[in-house]
KOLVEX-70158 format. One line per field, with one value per residue (C-alpha): residue number from 0; x, y, z. Coordinates in nm, 4 decimals. Layout:
% residues N
num = (NUM | ...)
xx = (X | ...)
yy = (Y | ...)
zz = (Z | ...)
***
This chain:
% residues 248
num = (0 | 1 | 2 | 3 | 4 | 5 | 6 | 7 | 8 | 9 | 10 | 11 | 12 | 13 | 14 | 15 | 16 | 17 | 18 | 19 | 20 | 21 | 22 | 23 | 24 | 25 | 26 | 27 | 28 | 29 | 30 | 31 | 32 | 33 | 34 | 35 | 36 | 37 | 38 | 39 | 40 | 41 | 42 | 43 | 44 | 45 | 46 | 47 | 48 | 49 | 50 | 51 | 52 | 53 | 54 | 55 | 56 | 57 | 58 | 59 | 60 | 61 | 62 | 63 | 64 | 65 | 66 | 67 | 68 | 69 | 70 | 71 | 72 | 73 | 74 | 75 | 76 | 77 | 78 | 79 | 80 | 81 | 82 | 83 | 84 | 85 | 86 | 87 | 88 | 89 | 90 | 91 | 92 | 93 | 94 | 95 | 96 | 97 | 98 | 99 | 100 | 101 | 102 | 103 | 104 | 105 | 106 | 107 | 108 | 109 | 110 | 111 | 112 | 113 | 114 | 115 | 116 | 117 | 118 | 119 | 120 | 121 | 122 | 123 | 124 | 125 | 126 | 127 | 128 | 129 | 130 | 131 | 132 | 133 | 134 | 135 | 136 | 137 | 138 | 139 | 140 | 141 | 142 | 143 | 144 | 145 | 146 | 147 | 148 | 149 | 150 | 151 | 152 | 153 | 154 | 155 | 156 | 157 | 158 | 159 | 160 | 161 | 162 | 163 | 164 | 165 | 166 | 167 | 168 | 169 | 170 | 171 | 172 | 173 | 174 | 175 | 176 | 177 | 178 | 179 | 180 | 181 | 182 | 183 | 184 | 185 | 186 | 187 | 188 | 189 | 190 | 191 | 192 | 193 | 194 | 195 | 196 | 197 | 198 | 199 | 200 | 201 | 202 | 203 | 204 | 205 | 206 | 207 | 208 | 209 | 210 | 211 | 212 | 213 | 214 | 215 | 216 | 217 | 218 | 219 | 220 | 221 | 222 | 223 | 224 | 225 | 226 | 227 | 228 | 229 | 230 | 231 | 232 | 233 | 234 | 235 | 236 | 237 | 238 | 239 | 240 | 241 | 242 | 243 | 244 | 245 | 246 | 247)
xx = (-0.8387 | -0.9842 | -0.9629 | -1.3032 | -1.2528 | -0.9440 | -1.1210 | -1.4387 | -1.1921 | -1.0511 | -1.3613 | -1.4697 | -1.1266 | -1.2039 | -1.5435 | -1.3822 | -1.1469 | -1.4267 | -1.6149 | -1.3487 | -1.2030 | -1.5440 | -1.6259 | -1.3085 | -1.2935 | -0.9865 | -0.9920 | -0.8025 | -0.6595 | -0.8340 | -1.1357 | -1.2762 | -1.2456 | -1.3432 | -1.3728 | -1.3526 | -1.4236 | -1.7220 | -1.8108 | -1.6499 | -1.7170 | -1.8261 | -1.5497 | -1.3148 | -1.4298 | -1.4419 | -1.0605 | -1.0708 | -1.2507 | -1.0973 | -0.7395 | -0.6850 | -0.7408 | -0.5008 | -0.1287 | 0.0626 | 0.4684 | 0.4758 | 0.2503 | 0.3289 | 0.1998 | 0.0829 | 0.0679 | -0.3038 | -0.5771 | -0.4637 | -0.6669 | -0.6774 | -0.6409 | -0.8016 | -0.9861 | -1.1637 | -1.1518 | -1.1623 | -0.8572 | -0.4974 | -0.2984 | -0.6041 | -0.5224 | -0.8333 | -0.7145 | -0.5246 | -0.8363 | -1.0540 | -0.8608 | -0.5965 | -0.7916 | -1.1162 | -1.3237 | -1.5973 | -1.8283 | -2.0269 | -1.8701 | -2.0759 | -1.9646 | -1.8996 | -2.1588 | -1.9723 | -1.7658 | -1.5022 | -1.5246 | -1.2099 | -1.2214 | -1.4949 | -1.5401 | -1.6176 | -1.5522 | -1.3897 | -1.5016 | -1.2779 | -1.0163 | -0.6987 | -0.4071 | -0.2440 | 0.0890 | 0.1879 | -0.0383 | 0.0334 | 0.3999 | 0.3384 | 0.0883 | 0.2862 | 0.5738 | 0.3604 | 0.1786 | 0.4863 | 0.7169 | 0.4167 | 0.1872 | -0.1571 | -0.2846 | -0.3921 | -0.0276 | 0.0973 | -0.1299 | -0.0637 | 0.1814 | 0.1550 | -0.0680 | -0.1048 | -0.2909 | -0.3106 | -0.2368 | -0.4430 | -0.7945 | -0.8743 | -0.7740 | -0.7481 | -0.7882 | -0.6884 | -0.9672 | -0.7434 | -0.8037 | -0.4499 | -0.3731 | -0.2851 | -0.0587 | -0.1356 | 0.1739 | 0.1062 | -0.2166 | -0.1301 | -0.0623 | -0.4100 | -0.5723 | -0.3020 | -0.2937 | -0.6352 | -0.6220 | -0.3037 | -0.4111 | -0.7050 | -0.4711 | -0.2542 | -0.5075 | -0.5894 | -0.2601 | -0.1917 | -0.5626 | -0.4221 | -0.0437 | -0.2246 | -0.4480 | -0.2245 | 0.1046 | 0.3532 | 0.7090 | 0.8108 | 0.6003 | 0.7381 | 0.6827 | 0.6050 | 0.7577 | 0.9505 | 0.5858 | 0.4445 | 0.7930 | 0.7434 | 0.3958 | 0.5239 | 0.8289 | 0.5794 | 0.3008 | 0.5948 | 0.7360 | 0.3910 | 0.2449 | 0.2821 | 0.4744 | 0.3035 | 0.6316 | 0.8685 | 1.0667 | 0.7759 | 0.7946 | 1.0657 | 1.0184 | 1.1933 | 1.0969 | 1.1178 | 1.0777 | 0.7213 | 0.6486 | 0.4606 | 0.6055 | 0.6544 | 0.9490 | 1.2226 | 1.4556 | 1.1202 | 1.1071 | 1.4658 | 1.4333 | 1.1496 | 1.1273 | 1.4871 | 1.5510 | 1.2896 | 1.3496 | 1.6840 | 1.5841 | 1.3603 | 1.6164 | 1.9009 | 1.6766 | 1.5340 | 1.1817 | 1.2347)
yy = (1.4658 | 1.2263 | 0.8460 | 0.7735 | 1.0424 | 0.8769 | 0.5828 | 0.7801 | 0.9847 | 0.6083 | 0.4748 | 0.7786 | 0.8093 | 0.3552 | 0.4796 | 0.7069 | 0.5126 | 0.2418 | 0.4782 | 0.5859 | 0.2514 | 0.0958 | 0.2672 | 0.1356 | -0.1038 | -0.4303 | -0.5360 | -0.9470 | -1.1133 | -0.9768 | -1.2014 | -1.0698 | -0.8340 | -0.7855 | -0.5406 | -0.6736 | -0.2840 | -0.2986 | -0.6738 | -0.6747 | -0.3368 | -0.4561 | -0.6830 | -0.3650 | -0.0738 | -0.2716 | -0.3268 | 0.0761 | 0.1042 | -0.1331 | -0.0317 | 0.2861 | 0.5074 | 0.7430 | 0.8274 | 0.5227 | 0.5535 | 0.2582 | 0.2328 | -0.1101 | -0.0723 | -0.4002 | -0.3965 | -0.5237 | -0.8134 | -1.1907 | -1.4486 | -1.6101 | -1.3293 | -0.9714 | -1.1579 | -1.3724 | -1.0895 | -0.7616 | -0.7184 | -0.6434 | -0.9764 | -1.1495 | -1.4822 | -1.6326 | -1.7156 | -1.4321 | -1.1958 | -1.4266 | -1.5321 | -1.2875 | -0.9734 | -1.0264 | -0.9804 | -1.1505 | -0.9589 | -1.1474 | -1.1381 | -1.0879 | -1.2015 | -1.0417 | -0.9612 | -1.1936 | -1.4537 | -1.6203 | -1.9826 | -2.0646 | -1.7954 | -1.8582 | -1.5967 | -1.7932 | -1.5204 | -1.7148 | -2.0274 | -2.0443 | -2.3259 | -2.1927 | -2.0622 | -1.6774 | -1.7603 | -1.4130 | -1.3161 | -1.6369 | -1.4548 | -1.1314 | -1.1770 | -1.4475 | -1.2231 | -0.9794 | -1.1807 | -1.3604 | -1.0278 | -0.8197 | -1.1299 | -0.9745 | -0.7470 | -0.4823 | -0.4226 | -0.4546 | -0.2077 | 0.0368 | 0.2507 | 0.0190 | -0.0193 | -0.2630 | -0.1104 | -0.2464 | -0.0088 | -0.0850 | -0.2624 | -0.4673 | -0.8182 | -0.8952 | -1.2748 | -1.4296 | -1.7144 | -1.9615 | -1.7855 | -1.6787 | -1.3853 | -1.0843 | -0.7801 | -0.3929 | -0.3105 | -0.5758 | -0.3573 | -0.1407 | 0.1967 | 0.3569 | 0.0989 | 0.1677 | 0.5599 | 0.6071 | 0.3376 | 0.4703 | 0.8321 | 0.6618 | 0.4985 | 0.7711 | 1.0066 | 0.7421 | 0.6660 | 1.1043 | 1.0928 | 0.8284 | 0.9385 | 1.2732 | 1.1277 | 0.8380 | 1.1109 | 0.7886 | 0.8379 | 0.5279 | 0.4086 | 0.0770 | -0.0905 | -0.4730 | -0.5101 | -0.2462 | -0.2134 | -0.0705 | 0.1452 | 0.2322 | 0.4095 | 0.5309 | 0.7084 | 0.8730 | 0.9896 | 1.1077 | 1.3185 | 1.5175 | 1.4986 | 1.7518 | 1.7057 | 1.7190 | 1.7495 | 1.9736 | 1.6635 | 1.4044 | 0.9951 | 0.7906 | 0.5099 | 0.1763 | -0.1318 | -0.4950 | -0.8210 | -0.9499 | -1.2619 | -1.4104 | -1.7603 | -1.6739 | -1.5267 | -1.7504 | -1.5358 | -1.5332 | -1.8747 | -1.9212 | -1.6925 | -1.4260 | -1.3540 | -1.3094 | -1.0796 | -0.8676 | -0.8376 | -0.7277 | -0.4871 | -0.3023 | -0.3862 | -0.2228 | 0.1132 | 0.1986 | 0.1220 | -0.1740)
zz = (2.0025 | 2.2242 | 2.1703 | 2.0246 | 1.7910 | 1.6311 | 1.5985 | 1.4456 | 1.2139 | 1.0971 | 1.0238 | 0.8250 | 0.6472 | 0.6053 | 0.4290 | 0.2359 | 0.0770 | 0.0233 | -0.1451 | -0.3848 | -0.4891 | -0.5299 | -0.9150 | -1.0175 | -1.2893 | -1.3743 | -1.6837 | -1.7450 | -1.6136 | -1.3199 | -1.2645 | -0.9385 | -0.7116 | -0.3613 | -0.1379 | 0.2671 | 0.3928 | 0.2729 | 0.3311 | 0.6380 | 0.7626 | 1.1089 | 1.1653 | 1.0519 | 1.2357 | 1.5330 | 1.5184 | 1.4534 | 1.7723 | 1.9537 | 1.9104 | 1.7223 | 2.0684 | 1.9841 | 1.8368 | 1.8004 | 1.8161 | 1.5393 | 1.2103 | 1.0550 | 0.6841 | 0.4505 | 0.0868 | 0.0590 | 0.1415 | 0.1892 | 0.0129 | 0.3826 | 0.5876 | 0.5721 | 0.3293 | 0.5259 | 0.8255 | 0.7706 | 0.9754 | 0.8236 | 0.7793 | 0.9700 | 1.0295 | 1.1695 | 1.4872 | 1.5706 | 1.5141 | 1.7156 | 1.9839 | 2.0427 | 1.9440 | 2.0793 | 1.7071 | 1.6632 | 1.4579 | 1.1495 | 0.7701 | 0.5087 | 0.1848 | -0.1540 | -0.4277 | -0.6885 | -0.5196 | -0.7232 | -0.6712 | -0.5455 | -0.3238 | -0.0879 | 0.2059 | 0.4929 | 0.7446 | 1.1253 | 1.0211 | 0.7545 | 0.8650 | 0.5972 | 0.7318 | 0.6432 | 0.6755 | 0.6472 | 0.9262 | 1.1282 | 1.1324 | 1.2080 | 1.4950 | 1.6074 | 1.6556 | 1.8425 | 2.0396 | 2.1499 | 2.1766 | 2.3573 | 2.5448 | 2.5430 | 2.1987 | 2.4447 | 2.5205 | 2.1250 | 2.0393 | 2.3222 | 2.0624 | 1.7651 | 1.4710 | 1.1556 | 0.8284 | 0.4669 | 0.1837 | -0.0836 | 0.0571 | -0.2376 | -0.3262 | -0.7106 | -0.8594 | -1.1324 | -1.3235 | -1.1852 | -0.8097 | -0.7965 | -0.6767 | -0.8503 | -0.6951 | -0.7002 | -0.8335 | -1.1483 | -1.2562 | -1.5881 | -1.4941 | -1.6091 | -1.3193 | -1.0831 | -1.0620 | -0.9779 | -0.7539 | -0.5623 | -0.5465 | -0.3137 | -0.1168 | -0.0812 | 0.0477 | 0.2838 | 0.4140 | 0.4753 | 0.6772 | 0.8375 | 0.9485 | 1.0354 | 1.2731 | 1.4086 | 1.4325 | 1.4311 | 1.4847 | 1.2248 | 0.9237 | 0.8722 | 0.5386 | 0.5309 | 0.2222 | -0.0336 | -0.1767 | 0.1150 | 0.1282 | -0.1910 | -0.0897 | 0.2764 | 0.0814 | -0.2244 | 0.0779 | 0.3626 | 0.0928 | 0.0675 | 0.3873 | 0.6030 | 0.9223 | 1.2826 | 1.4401 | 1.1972 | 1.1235 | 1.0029 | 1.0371 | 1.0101 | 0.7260 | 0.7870 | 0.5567 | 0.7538 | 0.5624 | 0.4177 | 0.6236 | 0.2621 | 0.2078 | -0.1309 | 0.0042 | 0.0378 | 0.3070 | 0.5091 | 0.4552 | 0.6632 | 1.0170 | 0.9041 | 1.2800 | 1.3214 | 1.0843 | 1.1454 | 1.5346 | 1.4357 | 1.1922 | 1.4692 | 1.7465 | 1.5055 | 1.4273 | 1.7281 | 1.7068 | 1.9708)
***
């Protein structure tokens, strides 16, 4: 498979999963919904194209869409100036069909901080110097590509929807996440999170294996400030983590 077609297969597999999460309805306290692969399509396939060229050694996986991040992007954990200035993406955001007030998409201009996404590219950029060379054998995804507010614009977890709005939901992501191991043929899926562990462990235990043996699955810590050991030495801890299993 040639580089381009990864990329092509990614954006199809993106589409895919757009398409099959968009019919889907949350009921309260779910006030809004968006959907940045479809807003931000442009800003997303061009981080396909840009950087999924071909099998990747490490697939880091994300639970789903920051309010300031991906959000605002279309790129997973997208803090603004990481995508812009240390990626290279540019392309324009459009904005949802129903915004919720406090939750205004305003694409790279908006001046809010991801924390989580601050972290994690941080940690790259500093680890690796240029993205070109992170993403050599490395990749970041989301799971899930929706973000779900509250009225009050907080946000509001997959894994807090009621079970007959999550199943549906997951068996998207699932299918998403196989298409996406398949294609990718990493030798770790590493979970940001025990969410995105959660997912990794419930798709790697159906998917079939490229090399007879499959992925490895390794969680590290979420960088989300709501997290208080993340709070301490997030960057620590998680160099260790990788250090102490191999995948650095």
């Amino acid at each position: 498979m040639t580089q381009s077609t990864t990329a092509r297969r990614l954006i199809d597999a993106a589409d895919q999963l757009r398409a099959a999460v968009a019919p889907l309805r949350f009921a309260p306290p779910v006030a809004a919904v968006y959907q940045p692969l479809d807003y931000a399509r442009l800003s997303h396939s061009a981080y396909l194209r840009r950087f999924a060229t071909g099998p990747k050694r490490v697939l880091l996986l994300g639970m789903n869409p920051g309010p300031w991040g991906m959000a605002q992007t279309g790129i997973p954990f997208g803090e603004v100036p990481a995508v812009r200035d240390w990626m290279g993406i540019t392309e324009p955001i459009g904005t949802p069909d129903q915004e919720h007030p406090k939750r205004p998409i305003e694409g790279l201009s908006c001046t809010r901080s991801e924390v989580s996404g601050r972290r994690l590219w941080g940690l790259m950029a500093r680890r690796f110097g240029s993205a070109t060379e992170f993403f050599r054998d490395h990749f970041v995804a989301n799971y899930c590509p929706l973000v779900f507010m509250e009225e009050s614009g907080r946000n509001r977890t997959p894994d807090k929807l009621p079970a007959a709005e999550r199943e549906p939901l997951y068996a998207a992501c699932d299918q998403w996440l196989r298409t996406t191991i398949t294609l990718l043929k990493p030798q770790w899926v590493v979970g940001v999170g025990g969410f995105a562990r959660s997912r990794i462990d419930t798709v790697l235990s159906t998917a079939p294996s490229h090399t007879g043996t499959g992925p490895r699955a390794l969680t590290i810590l979420h960088p989300s400030p709501a997290n208080p050991r993340a709070n301490r030495d997030w960057e620590g801890e998680v160099v260790t983590t990788l250090t102490e299993a191999g995948v650095w």
